[in-house]
PASEBA-1860 file (N, C-alpha, C; in nm, 3 decimals):
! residues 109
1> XXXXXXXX> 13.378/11.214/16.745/13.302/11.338/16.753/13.368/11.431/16.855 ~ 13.401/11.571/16.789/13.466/11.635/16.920/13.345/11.701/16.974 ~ 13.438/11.732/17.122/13.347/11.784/17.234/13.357/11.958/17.249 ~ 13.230/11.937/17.339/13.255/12.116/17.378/13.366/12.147/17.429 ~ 13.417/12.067/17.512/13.542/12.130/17.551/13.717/12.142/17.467 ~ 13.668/11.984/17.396/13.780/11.994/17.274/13.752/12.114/17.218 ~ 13.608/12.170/17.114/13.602/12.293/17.074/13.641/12.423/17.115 ~ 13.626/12.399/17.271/13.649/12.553/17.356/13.823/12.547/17.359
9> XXXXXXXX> 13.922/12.448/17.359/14.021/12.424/17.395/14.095/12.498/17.220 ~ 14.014/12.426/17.142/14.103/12.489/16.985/14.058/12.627/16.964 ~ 13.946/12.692/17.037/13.941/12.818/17.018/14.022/12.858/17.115 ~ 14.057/12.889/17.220/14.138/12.898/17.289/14.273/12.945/17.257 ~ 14.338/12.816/17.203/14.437/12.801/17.145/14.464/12.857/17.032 ~ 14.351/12.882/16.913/14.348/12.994/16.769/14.355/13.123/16.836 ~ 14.300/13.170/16.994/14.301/13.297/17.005/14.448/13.312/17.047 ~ 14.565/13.256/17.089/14.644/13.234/17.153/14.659/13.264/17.326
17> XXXXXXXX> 14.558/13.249/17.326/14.547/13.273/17.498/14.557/13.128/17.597 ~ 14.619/13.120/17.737/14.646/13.046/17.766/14.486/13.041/17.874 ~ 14.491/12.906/17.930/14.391/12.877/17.981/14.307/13.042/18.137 ~ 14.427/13.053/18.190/14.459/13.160/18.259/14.367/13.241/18.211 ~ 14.427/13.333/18.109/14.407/13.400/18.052/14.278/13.448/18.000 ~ 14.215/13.339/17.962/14.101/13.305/17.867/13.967/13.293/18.004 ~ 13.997/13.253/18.125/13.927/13.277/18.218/13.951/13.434/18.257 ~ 14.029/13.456/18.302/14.026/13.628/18.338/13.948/13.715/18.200
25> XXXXXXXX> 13.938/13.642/18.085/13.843/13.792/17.989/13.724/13.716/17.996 ~ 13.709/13.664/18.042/13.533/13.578/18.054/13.459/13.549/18.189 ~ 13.597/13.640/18.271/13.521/13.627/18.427/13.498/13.506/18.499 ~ 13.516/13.392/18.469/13.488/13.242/18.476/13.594/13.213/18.597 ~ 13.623/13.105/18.674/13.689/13.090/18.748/13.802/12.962/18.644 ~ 13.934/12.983/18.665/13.984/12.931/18.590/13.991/12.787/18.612 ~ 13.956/12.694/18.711/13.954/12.564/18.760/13.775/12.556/18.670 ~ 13.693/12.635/18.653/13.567/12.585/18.599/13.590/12.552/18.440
33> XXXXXXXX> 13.708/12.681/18.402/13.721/12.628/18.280/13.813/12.516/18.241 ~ 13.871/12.537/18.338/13.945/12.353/18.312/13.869/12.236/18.308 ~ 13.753/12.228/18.385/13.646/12.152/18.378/13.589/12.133/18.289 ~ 13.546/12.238/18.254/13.471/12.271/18.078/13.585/12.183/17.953 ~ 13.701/12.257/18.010/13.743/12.183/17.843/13.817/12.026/17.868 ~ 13.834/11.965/17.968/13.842/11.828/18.035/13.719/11.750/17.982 ~ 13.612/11.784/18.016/13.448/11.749/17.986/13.401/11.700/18.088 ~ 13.481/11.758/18.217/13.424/11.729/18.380/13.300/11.799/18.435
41> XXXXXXXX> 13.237/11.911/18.312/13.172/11.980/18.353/13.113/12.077/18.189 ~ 12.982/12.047/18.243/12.943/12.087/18.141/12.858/12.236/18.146 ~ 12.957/12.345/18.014/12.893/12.478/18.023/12.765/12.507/18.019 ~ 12.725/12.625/18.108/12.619/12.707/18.052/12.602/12.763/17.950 ~ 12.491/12.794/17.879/12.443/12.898/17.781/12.548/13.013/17.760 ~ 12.494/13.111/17.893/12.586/13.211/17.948/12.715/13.167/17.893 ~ 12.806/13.098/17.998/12.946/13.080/17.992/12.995/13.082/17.851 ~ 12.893/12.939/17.789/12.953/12.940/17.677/12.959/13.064/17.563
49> XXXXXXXX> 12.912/13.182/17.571/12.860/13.324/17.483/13.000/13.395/17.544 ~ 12.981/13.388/17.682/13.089/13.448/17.736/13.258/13.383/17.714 ~ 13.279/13.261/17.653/13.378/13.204/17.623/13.404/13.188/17.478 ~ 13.285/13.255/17.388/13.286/13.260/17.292/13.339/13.398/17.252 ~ 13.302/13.480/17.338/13.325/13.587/17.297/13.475/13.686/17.369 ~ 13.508/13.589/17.448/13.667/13.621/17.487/13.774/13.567/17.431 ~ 13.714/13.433/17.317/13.820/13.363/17.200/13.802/13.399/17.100 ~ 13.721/13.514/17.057/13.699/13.565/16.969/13.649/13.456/16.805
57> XXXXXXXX> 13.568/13.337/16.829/13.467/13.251/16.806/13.317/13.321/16.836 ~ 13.212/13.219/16.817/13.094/13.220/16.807/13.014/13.084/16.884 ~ 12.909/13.090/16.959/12.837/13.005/17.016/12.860/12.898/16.923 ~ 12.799/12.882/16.781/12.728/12.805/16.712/12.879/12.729/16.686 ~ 12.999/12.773/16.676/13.116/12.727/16.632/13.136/12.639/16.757 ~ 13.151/12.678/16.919/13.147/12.621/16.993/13.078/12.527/17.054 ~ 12.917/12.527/16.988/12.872/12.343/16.999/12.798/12.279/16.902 ~ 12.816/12.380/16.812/12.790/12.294/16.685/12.605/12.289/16.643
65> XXXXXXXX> 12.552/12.418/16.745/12.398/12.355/16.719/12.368/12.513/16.720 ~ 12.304/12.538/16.686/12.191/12.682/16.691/12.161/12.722/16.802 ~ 12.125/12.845/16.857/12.124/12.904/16.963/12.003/12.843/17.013 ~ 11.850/12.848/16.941/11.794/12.774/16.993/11.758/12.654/17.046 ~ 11.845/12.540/17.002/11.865/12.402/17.058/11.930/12.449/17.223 ~ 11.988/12.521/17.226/12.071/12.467/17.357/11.968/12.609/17.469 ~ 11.917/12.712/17.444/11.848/12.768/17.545/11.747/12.664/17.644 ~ 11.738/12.676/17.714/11.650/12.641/17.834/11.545/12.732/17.933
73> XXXXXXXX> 11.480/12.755/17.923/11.418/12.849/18.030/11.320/12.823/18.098 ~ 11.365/12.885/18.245/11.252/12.818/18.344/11.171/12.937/18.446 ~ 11.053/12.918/18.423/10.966/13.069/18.414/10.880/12.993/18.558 ~ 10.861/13.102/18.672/10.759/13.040/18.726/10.606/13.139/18.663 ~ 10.535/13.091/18.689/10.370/13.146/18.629/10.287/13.058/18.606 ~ 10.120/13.134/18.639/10.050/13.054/18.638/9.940/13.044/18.477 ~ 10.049/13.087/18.381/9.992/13.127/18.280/10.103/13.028/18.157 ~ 10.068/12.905/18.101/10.187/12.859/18.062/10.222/12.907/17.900
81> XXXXXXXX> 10.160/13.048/17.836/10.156/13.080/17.743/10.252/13.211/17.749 ~ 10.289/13.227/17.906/10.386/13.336/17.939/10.537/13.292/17.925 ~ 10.536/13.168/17.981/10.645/13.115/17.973/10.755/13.119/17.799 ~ 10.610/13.047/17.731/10.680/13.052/17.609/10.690/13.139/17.546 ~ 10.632/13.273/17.598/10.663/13.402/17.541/10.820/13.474/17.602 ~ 10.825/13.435/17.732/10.960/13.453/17.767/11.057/13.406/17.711 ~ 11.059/13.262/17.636/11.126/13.181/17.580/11.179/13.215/17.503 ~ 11.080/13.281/17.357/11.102/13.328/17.242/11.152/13.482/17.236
89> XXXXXXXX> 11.102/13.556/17.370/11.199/13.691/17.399/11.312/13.699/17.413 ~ 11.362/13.587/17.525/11.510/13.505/17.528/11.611/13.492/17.420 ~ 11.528/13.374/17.351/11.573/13.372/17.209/11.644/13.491/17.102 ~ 11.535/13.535/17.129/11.539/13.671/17.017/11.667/13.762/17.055 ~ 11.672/13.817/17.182/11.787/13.926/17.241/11.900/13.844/17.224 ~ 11.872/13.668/17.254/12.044/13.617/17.251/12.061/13.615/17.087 ~ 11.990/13.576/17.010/12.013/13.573/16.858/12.116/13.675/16.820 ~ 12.041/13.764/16.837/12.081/13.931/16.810/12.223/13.959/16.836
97> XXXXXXXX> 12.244/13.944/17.016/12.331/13.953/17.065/12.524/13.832/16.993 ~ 12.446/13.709/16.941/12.539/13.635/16.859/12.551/13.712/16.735 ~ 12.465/13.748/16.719/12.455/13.807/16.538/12.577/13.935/16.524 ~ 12.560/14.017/16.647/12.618/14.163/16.684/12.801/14.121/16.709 ~ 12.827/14.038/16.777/12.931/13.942/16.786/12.985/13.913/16.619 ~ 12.914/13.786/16.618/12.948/13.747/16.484/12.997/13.865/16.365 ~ 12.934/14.002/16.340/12.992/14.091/16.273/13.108/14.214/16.334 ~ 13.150/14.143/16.494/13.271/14.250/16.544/13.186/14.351/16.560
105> XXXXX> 13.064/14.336/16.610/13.039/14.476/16.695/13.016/14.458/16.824 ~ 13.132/14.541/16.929/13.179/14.541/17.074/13.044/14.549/17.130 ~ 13.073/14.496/17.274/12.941/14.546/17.368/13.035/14.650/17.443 ~ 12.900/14.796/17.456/12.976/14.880/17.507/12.945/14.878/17.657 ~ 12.945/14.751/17.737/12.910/14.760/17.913/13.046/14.800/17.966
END
């Protein structure tokens, strides 16, 4: 079974960017991503969107599961029906945000 980091390593490599490289367009520190694709260290959410989207790949290509399996969110409140509304807000903007990706449309930040 390959790993996230085997995955992040063949996208990588399809984008032709060297490890270097592939940290400087994803902002990442380049010893974290050596970690990442070693399997010394395992990505974030974040990272991984952000490493998806500097190899010019997709989350779902990079671990193999749906955006919603791998979110996590941790809400403080004393209302626990807020939380899961944050959850599914979460959800929704990152969906979008893969979806907007997935058809080559830039973020203009």
């Amino acid at each position: 079974m390959e790993t996230i980091g085997q995955r992040v390593d063949a996208a990588r490599e399809r984008a032709g960017l060297t490890q270097r490289q592939l940290a400087a367009r994803t902002g990442l520190p380049q010893a974290t991503l050596s970690r990442v694709i070693n399997g010394t260290r395992t990505p974030k959410t974040p990272e991984l969107l952000r490493i998806a989207a500097a190899a010019g790949t997709t989350f779902a290509e990079l671990t193999s599961q749906d955006l919603p399996e791998r979110v996590q969110t941790a809400a403080r409140t004393t209302n626990g029906g807020a939380a899961a509304d944050l959850r599914k807000r979460l959800l929704y903007f990152m969906e979008i945000d893969v979806h907007l990706d997935d058809c080559g449309i830039q973020d203009r930040r």
